[in-house]
C-alpha positions as CSV (number, residue, x, y, z in Angstrom):
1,X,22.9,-10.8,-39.4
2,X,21.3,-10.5,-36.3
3,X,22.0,-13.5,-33.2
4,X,20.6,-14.4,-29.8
5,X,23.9,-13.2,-28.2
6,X,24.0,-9.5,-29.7
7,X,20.1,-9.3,-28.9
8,X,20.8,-10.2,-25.3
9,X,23.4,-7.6,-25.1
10,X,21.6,-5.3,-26.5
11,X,19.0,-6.5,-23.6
12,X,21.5,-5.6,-21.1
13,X,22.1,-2.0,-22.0
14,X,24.1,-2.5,-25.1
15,X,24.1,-0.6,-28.7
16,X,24.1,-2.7,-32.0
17,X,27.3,-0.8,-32.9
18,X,29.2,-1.7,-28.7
19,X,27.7,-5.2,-29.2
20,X,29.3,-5.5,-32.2
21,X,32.4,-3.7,-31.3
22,X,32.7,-6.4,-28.3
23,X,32.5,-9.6,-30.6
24,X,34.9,-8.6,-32.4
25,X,37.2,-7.9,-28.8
26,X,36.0,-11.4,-28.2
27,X,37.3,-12.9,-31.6
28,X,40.7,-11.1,-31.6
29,X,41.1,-11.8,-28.0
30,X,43.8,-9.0,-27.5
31,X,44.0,-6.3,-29.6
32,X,44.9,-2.7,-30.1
33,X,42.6,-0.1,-31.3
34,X,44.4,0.1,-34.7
35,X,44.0,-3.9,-35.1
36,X,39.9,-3.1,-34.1
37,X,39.6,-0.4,-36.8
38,X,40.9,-2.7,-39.4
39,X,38.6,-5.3,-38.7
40,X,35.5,-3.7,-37.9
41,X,35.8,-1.3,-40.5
42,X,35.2,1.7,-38.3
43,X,36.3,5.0,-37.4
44,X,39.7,5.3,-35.3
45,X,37.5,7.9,-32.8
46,X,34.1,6.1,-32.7
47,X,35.9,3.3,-32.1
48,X,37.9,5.0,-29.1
49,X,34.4,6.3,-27.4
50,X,33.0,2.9,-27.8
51,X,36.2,0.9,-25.9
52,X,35.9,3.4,-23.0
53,X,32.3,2.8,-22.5
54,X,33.1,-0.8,-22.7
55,X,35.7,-0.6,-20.4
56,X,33.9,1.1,-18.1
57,X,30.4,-1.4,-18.2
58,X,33.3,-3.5,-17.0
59,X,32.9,-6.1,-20.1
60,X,36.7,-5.1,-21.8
61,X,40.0,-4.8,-20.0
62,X,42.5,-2.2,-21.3
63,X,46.3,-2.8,-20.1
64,X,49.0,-0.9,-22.2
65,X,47.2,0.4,-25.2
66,X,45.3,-3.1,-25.8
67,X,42.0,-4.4,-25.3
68,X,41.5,-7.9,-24.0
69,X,38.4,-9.6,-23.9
70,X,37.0,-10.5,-20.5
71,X,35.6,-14.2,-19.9
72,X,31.4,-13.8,-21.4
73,X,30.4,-15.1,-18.1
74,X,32.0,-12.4,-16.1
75,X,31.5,-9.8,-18.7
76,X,27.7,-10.7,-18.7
77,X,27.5,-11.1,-15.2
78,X,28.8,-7.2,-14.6
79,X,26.3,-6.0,-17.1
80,X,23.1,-8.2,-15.2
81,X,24.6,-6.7,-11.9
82,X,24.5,-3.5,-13.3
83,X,20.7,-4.4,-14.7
84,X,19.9,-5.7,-11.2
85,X,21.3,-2.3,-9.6
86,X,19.2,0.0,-11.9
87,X,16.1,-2.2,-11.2
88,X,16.4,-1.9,-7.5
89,X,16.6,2.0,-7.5
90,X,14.1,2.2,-10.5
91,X,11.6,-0.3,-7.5
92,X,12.5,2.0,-4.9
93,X,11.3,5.0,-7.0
94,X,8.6,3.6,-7.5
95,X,7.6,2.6,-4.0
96,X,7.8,6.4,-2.9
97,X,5.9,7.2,-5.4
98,X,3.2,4.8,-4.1
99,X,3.9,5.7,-0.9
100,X,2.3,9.8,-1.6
101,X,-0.6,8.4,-3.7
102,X,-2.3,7.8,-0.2
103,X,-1.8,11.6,0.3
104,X,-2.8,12.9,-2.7
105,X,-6.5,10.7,-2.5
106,X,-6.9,11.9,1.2
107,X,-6.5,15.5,0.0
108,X,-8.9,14.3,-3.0
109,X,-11.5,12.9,-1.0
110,X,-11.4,15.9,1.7
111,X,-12.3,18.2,-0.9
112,X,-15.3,15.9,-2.1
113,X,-16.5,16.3,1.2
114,X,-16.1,20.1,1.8
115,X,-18.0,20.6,-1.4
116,X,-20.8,18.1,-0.3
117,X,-21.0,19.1,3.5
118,X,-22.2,15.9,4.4
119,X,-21.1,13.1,5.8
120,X,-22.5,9.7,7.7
121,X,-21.6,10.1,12.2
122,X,-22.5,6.5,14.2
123,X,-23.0,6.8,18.0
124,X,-21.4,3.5,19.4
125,X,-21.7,2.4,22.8
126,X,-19.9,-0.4,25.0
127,X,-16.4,-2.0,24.2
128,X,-17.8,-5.0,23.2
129,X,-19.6,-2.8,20.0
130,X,-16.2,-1.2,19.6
131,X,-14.4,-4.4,19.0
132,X,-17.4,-5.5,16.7
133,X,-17.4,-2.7,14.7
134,X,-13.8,-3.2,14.1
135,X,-13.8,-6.3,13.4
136,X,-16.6,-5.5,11.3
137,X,-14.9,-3.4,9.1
138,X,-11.8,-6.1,9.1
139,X,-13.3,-8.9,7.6
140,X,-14.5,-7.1,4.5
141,X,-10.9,-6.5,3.4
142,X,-8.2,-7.6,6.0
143,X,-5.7,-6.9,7.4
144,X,-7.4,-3.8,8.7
145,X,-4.7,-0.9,9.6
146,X,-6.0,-0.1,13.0
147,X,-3.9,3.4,14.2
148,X,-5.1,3.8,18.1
149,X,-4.4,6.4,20.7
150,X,-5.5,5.9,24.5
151,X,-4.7,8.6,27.0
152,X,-5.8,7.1,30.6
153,X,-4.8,4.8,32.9
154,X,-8.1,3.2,33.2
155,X,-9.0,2.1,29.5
156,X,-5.5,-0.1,29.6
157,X,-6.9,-1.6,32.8
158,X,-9.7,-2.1,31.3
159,X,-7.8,-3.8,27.9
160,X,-5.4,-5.6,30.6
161,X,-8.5,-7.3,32.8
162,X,-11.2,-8.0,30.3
163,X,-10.8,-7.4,26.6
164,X,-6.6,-7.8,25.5
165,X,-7.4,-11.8,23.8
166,X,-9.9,-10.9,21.7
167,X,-7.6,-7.8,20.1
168,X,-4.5,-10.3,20.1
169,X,-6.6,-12.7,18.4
170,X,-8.0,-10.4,16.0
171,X,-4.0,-9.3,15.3
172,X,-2.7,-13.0,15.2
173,X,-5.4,-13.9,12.9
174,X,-4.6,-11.5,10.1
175,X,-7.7,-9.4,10.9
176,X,-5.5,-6.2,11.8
177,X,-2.7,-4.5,11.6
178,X,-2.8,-2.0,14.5
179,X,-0.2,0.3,15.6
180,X,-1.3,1.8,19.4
181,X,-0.2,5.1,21.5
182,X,0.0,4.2,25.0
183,X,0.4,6.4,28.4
184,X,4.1,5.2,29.4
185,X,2.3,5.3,33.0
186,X,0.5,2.2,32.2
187,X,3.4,0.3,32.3
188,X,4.0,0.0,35.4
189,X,0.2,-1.6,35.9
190,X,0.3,-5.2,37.4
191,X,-0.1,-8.1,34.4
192,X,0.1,-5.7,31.2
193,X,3.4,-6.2,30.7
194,X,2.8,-10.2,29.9
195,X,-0.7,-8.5,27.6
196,X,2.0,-6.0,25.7
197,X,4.5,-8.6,24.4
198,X,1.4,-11.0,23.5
199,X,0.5,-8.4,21.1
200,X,3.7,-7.4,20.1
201,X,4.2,-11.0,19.2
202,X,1.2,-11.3,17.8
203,X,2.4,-8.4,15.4
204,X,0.8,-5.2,17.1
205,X,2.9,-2.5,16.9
206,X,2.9,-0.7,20.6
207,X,5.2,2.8,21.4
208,X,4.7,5.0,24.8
209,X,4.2,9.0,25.3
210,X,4.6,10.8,28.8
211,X,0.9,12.1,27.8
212,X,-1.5,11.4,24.7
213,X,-4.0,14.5,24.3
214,X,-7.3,12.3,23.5
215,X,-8.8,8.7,22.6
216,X,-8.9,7.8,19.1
217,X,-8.8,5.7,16.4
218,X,-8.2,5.8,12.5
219,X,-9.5,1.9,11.1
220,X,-8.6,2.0,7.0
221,X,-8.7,4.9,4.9
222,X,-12.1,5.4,5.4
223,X,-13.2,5.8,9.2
224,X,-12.3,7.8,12.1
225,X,-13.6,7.0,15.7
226,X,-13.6,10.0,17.8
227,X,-14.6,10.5,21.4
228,X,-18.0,12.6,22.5
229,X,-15.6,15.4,24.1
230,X,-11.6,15.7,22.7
231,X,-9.5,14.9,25.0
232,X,-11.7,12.2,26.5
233,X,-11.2,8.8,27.5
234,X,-13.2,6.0,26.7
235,X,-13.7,4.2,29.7
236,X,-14.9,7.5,31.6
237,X,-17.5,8.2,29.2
238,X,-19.2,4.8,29.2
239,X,-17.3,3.7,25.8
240,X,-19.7,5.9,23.9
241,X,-18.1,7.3,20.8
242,X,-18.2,8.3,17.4
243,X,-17.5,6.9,14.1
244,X,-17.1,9.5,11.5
245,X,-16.8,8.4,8.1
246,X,-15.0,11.1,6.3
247,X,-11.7,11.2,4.8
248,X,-11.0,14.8,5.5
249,X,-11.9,13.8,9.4
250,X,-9.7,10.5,8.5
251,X,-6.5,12.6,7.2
252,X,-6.5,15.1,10.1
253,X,-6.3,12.1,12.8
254,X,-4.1,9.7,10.9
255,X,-1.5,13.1,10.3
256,X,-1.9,13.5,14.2
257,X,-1.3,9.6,15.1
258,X,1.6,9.9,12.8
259,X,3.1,13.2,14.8
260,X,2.6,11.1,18.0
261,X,3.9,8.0,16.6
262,X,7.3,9.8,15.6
263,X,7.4,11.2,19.1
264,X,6.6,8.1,20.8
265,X,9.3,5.9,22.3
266,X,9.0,1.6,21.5
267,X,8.5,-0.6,24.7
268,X,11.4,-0.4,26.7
269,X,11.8,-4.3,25.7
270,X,10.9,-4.0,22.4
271,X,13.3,-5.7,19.8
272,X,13.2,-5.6,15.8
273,X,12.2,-9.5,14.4
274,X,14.2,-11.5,12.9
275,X,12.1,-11.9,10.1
276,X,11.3,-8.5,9.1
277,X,15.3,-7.7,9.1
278,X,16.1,-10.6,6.9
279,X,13.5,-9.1,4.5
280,X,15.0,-5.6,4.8
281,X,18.8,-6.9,4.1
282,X,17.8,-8.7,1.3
283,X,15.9,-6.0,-0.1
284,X,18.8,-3.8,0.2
285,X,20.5,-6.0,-2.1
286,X,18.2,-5.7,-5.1
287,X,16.5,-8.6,-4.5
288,X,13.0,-9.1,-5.7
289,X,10.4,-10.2,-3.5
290,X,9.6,-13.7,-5.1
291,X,13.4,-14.5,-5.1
292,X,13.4,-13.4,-1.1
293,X,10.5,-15.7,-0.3
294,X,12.5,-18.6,-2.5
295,X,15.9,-17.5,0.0
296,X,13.9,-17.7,3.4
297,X,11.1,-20.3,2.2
298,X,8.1,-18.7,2.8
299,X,5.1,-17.2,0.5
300,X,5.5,-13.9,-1.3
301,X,2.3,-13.0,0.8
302,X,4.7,-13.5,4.1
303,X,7.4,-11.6,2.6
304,X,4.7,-8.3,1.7
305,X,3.5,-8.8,5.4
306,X,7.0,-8.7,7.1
307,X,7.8,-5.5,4.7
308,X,4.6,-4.2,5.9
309,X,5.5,-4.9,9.5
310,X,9.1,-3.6,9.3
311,X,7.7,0.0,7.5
312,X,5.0,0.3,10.7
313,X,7.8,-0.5,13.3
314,X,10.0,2.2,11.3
315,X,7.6,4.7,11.0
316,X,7.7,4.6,7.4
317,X,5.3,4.9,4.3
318,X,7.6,3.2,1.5
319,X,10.3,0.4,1.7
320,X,12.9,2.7,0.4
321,X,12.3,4.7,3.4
322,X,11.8,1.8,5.6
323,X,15.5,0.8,4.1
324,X,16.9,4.1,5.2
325,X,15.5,4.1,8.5
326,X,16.9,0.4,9.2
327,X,20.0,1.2,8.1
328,X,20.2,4.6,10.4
329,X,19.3,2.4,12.9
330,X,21.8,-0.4,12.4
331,X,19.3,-3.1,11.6
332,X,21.1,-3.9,8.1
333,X,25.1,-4.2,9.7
């Protein structure tokens, strides 16, 4: 007859004929092999395989030719361990294979537009539209990822004097996500040093380059802004630009952002947060993400955004790779 116990062994990883090999452990107490054949009925070699695999799933002790039973709550406690374990590579599988879907549907929706040879170009002019159009795109489905790349001296200027609290704003809010290429020239500019850590605080994700080749921007999966002439700078050219909505146009500049980004070196102040490290050591344990927002008291939502925050600052595209990349960098010690 079937009980709770054998079917919550058999939960854990257990066959009907180890679950019932392990109550009878568990009546006898101690036992040889001998003793176990004659009261389970079985064969003296089944039996043999059985007790090893027991042994090793850490729910049976052997010490000189005789099996003793270990305690149910340690015994079951090993095997949900064990569970746990297998769960937490099985989620890490998983997230890389999440992580190349995105690729796969870029090189889907590139094809689509090869085969149509069409596809919708917006002349924008001014900052001011630049921000709108953004933010445009942001509250439809926020936080937007905004990737950005800014070559000259005289756009930070510009984003240092006149338009940095309406992009920290838009970041602190929840509007955007944005990760940003910067001229490491433009660091030593009067005041942007105070603007940078605002936005880093704010959640922004900043890194430096001794040169970036051109302005541009990749906003979502869907749009691509792109400057009248490559290797132009929007502030020289009046803020005019392009968007291009085109995922094969898309691709091409996020896989160029992403070579910069790799290249790119953080602020030279720059620290990892707290919060996104607590998420990444827990993680590391096999912990799920409801039980981490339980541990740190905060929403499940939080917990998503500081993994999200954590894979941007690692240059990552899945947790599991966010996990090795904190651990190569000592984040998780």
């Amino acid at each position: 007859m079937r009980t709770d116990t054998s079917d919550s062994l058999e939960a854990l990883g257990l066959t009907p004929a180890q679950t019932s090999l392990y109550n009878a452990v568990l009546r006898l107490h101690r036992a040889t092999c001998a003793d176990l054949v004659e009261a389970t009925g079985g064969s003296p070699e089944l039996l043999g395989r059985e007790l090893g695999t027991l042994v090793r799933l850490g729910v049976v002790d052997e010490q000189a030719g005789e099996y003793l039973a270990r305690h149910p709550a340690a015994a079951l406690g090993h095997l949900i361990a064990d569970r746990l374990d297998h769960l937490a590579e099985e989620s890490r599988r998983i997230d890389t294979v999440l992580g190349s879907i995105r690729g796969f549907i870029h090189q889907y929706d590139a094809g689509r537009d090869y085969q149509s040879g069409q596809f919708p170009v917006e002349l924008v002019g001014g900052a001011d539209e630049l921000y709108e159009s953004v933010i445009g795109m942001a509250v439809q489905a926020p936080p937007l990822e905004l990737l950005s790349a800014v070559p000259d001296l005289r756009t930070m200027s510009d984003f240092n004097r006149r338009y940095a609290d309406q992009w920290i704003s838009a970041q602190r809010g929840g509007l955007l996500s944005c990760r940003t290429v910067i001229p490491v020239g433009a660091l030593e500019m009067p005041g942007l040093r105070e603007k940078l850590i605002r936005f880093e605080e704010a959640g922004a994700h900043i890194r430096t380059l001794p040169s970036v080749p051109s302005w541009f921007l990749v906003a979502g999966a869907g749009t691509a802004g792109m400057p009248a002439q490559w290797g132009g700078a929007l502030a020289e050219n009046a803020y005019n630009f392009h968007l291009v909505r085109a995922c094969v146009v898309v691709a091409s500049l996020r896989t160029l952002f992403e070579e910069l980004w790799a290249r790119a070196a953080p602020l030279p102040w720059s620290r990892p947060r707290d919060g996104a490290v607590r998420v990444l050591r827990l993680a590391a344990q096999g912990v799920s993400d409801e039980v981490i927002a339980r541990q740190l008291g905060i929403s499940v939502r939080t917990v998503r955004a500081r993994f999200a925050e954590a894979m941007a600052e690692l240059g990552a595209q899945s947790r599991f790779q966010a996990g090795v990349e904190a651990a190569r960098r000592g984040w998780l010690a």
